[in-house]
C-alpha positions in Angstrom: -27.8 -22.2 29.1 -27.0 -18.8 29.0 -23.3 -19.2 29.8 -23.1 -21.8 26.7 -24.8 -19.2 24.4 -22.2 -16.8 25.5 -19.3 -19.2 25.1 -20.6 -20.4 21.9 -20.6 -17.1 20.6 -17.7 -16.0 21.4 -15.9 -19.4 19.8 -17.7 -18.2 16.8 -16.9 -14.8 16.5 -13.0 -15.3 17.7 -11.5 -15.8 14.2 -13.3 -12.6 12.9 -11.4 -10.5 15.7 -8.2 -12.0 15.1 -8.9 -11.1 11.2 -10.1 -7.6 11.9 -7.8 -7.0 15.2 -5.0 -5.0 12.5 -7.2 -3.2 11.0 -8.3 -1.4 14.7 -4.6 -1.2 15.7 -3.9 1.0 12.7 -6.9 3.0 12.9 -5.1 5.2 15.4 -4.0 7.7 13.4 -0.4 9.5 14.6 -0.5 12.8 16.6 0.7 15.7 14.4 1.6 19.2 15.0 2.1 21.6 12.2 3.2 25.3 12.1 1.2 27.7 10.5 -1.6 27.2 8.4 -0.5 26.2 4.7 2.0 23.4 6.6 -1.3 22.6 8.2 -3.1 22.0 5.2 -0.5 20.2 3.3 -0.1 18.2 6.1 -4.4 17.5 6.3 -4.3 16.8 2.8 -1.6 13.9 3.2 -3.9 12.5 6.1 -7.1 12.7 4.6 -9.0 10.2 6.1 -7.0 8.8 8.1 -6.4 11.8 11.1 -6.2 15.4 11.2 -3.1 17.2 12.3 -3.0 19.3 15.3 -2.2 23.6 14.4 0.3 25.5 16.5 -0.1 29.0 15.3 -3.4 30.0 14.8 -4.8 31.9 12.3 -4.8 35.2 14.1 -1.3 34.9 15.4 1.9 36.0 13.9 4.1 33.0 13.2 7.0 35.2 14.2 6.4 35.3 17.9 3.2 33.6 19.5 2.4 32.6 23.1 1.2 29.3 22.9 -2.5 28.4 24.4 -2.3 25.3 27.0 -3.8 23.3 24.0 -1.3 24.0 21.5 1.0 23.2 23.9 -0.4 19.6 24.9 -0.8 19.1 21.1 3.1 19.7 20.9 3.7 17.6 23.9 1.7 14.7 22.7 3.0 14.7 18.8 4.4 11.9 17.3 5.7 14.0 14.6 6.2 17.8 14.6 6.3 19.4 10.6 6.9 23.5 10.5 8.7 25.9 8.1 12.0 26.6 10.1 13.4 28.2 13.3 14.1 31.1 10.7 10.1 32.3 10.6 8.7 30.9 14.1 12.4 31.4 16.2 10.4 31.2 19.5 9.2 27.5 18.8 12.6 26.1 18.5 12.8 26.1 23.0 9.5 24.8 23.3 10.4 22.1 20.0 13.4 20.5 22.6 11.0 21.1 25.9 8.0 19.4 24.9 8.2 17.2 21.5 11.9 16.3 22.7 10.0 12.5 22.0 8.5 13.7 18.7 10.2 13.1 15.0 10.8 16.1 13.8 10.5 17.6 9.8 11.9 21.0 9.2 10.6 21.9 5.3 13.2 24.0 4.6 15.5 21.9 5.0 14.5 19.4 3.1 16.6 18.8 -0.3 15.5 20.1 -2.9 13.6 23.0 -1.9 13.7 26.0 -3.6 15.5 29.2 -1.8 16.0 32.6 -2.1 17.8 35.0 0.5 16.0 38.3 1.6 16.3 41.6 -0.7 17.8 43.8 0.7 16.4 47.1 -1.5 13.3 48.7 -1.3 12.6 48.1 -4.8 12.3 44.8 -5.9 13.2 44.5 -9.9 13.6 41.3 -10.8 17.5 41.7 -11.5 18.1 42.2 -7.7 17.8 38.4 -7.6 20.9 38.3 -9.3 23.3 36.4 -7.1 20.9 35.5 -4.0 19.1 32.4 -5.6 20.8 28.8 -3.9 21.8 27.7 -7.3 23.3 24.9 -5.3 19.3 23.5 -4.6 19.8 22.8 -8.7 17.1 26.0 -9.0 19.4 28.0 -11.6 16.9 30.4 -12.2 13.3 30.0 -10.8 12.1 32.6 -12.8 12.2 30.1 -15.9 11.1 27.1 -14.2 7.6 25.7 -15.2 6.4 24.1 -11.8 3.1 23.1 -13.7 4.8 20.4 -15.2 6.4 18.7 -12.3 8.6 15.3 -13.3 6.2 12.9 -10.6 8.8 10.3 -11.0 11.4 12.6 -9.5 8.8 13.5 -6.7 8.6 9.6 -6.0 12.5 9.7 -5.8 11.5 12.7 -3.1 9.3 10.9 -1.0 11.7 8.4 -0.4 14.3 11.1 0.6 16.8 10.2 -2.0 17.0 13.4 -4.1 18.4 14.5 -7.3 19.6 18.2 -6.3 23.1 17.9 -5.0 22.0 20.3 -1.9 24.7 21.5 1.0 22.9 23.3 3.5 26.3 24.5 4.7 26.1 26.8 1.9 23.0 28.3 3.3 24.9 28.9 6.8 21.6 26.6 8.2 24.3 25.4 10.8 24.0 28.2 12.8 20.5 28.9 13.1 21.5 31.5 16.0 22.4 34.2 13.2 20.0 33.4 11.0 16.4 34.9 12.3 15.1 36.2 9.4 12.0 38.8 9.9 13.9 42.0 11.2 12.1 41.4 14.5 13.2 44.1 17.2 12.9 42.4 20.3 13.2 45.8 21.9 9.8 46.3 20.7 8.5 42.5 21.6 9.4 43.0 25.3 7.6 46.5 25.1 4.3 44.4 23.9 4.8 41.1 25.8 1.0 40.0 26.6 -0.5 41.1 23.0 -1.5 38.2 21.6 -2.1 39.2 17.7 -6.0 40.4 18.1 -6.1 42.3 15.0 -7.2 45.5 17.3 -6.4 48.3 14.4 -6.5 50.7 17.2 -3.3 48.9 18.9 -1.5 48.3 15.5 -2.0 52.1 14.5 0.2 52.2 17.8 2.4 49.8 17.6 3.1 50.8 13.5 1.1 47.8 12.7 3.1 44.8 14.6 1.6 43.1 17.2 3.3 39.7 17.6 2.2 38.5 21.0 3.4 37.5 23.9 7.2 36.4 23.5 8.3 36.9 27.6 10.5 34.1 28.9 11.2 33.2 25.4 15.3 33.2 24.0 15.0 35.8 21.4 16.7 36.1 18.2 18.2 39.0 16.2 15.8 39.2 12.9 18.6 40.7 10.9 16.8 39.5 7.6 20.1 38.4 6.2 20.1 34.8 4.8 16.9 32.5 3.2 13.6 34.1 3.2 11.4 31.6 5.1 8.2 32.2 3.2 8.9 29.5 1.3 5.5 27.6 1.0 4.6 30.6 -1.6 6.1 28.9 -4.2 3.9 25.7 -5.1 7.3 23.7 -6.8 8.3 23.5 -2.8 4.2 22.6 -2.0 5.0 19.5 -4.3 8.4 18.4 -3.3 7.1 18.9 0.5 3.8 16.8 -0.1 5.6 13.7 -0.7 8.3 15.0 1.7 5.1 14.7 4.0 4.0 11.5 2.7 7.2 9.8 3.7 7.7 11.1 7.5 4.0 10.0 8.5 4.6 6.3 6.2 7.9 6.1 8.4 6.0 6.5 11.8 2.8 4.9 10.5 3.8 2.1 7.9 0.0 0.2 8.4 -1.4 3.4 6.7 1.2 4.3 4.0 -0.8 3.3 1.0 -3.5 6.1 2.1 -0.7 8.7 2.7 1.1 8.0 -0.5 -2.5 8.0 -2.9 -3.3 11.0 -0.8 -0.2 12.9 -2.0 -0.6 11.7 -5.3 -3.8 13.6 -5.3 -2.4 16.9 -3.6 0.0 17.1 -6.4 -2.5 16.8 -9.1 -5.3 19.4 -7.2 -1.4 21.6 -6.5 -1.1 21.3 -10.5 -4.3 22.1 -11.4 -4.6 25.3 -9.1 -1.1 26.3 -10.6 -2.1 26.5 -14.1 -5.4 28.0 -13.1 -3.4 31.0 -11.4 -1.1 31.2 -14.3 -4.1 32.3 -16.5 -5.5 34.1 -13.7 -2.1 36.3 -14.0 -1.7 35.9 -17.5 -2.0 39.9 -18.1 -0.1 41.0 -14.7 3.3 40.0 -15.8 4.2 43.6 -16.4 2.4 45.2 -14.1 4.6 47.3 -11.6 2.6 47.2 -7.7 4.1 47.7 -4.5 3.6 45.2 -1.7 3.2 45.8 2.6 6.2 43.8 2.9 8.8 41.7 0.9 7.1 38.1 1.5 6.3 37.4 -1.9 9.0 36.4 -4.1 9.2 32.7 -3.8 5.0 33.5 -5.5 6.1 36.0 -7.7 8.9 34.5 -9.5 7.3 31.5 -11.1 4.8 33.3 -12.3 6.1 36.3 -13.9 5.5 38.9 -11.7 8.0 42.0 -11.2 7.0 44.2 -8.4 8.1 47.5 -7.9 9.1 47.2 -4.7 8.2 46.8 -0.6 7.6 49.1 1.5 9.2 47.3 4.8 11.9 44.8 4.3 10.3 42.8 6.8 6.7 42.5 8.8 8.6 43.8 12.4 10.5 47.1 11.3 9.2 50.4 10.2 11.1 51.5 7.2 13.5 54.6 7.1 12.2 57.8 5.9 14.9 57.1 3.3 13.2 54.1 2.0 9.7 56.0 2.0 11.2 58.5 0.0 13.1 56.1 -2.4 9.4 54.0 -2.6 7.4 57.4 -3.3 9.9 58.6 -5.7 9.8 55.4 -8.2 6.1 55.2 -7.7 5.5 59.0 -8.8 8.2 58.0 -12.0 6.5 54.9 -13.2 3.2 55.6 -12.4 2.6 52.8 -10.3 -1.5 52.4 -9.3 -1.1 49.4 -6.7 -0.5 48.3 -3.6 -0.8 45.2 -1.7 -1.7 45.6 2.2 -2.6 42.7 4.5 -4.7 41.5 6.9 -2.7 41.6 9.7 -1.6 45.6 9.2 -3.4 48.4 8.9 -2.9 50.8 5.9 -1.9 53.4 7.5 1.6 53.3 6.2 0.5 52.1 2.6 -1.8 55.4 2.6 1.8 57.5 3.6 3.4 55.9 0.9 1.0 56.4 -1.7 -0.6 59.7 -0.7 -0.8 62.2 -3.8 -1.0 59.2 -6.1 -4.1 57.6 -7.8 -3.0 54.5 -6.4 -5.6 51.9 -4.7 -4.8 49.5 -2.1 -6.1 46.0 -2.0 -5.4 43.3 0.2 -3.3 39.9 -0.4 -2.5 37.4 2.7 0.3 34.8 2.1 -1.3 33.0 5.3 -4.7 32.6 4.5 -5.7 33.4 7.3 -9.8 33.8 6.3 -9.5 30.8 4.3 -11.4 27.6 5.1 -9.0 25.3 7.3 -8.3 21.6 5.6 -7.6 19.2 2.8 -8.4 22.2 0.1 -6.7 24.6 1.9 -3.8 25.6 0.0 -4.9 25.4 -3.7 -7.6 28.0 -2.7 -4.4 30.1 -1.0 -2.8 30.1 -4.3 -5.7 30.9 -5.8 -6.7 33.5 -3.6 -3.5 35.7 -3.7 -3.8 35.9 -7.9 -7.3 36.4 -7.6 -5.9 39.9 -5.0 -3.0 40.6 -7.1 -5.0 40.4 -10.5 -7.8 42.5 -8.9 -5.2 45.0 -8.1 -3.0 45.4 -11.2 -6.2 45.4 -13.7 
């Protein structure tokens, strides 16, 4: 009797499993491993509710030169789909990209067409004339300084998430061929050997030693000559690149995951609205800091800067691995004493020891800005709150 109940039941329930069988198979969301946070976030926000990407860099890590944990490595190992900035600002993950997600699909951002560029500046101050001559007017970005990303065409970023863009785009031009040339933070690996085993624990103690670079761990790593010539990885600053990448996003996980495209596509939808909206809100929020002269910790800022008006004096290290030359001090201290400048940015990562060098004599006061994020919430919301976050700094310090 009770075998007929069972076998009656069973005849009964069979067609609902066949109906609802699909809908278990493409529950399982794909494995993801992102970069650094902001990637992270973008890449969250695309998979809301349908899986959370795995994070490679942690928030209290360097992107330029981290030992990854056994878990970030797994994650890596494991990923269907790998999405980070470039081998130009996390060179070290390019040996363990081939080792461990040799399997994975893999989506470089700055890369993709359409992107917006700009190569490193090479003086310490940072007018907005000297980027004369190093935007890629060949992305179709003539000058980014007059674009209006607030009003982004959505039908052209539905031509983007099916990878068939507009901007007549040869990376060539970029020399992204040879990647081997092209590692971009001044890093001196001298230095990284000297430190091998810090892992980025924001001991002020060791960064007051170490002039305020501590980037971990790097031994048995092929290491790269951070020349800071070519693009400027900090790409993800500037949120005309946040939109084109969403749907850039949207695309790679619809192509490994087509049973949950519909989610990622109406997810990136709403990223690029909640992008929008956090990009006009900063734009009022730095409505009176368009003339404002400020100097900044390092020169990471520019792809944020130029759409929204802002003209810095200058940096006081080209990148966030080299000290600068007493002659660039001096240059730095000199403008600031003739235009009267009263700001500078520091960040979390850094002491101020060097800003206080710089600035000492002046009535100048230091606050801090963090293109990272790194104390903001982690998820979906992430990276309008970054955006929102850095005005919020740079209007605090310029008023």
């Amino acid at each position: 009797m009770l075998q007929y109940n069972i076998t009656g039941f069973m005849k009964h329930i069979a067609p609902l499993i066949l109906i609802f069988a699909p809908l278990t198979a493409h529950a399982d969301a794909p494995r993801v491993a992102t970069d650094i946070l902001p990637v992270h976030a973008l890449t969250a926000r695309v998979m809301d509710g349908v899986g959370t990407p795995d994070l490679i860099v942690p928030a209290n890590a360097s992107p330029h030169g981290h030992a990854m944990r056994p878990s970030e490595a797994k994650a890596l190992d494991e990923a269907d789909l790998v999405i980070w900035i470039g081998e130009s600002l996390t060179p070290w993950l390019e040996g363990p990209l081939e080792a461990l997600g040799g399997d994975a699909q893999k989506l470089e951002l700055l890369e993709v067409e359409g992107t917006v560029l700009h190569d490193f500046r090479e003086t310490a101050t940072l007018d907005a004339g000297d980027h004369d001559g190093h935007d890629h007017d060949d992305h179709g970005h003539e000058d980014h300084a007059g674009h209006d990303h607030g009003d982004h065409d959505h039908a052209k970023e539905e031509e983007h998430a099916g990878h068939d863009h507009d901007h007549d785009h040869d990376h060539d031009d970029h020399a992204h061929d040879d990647h081997a040339g092209h590692d971009h933070d001044d890093h001196d690996h001298a230095k990284e050997e000297e430190h091998a085993g810090h892992d980025h624990d924001h001991d002020h103690g060791k960064e007051e030693e170490h002039a305020g670079h501590d980037h971990g761990d790097h031994a048995g790593h092929d290491h790269h000559d951070h020349d800071h010539s070519g693009v400027d990885p900090h790409a993800w600053l500037d949120p005309a690149n946040a939109l084109l990448w969403t749907d850039t996003i949207a695309a790679a996980l619809s192509e490994i995951d087509p049973d949950n495209a519909a989610a990622y596509a109406a997810n990136a939808e709403a990223a690029r609205a909640e992008i929008s909206a956090a990009q006009a809100e900063v734009t009022e929020t730095l409505s009176g800091a368009q003339n404002a002269s400020y100097v900044v910790f390092h020169d990471a800022y520019q792809y944020f800067e130029l759409p929204f008006g802002l003209t810095p004096l200058g940096a006081i290290r080209q990148g966030d691995a080299v000290d600068p030359s007493p002659a660039r001090i001096a240059e730095l201290r000199a403008e600031i004493t003739e235009r009267g400048v009263t700001c500078a940015m520091s960040e979390p990562q850094f002491n101020t020891r060097m800003i206080d060098t710089v600035l000492e004599g002046t009535d100048a006061k230091t606050v801090e800005i963090d293109p990272l994020g790194t104390t903001i919430e982690q998820g979906p919301d992430f990276y309008p709150n970054l955006l929102k976050a850095m005005a919020d700094s740079l209007a605090s310090c310029v008023d």
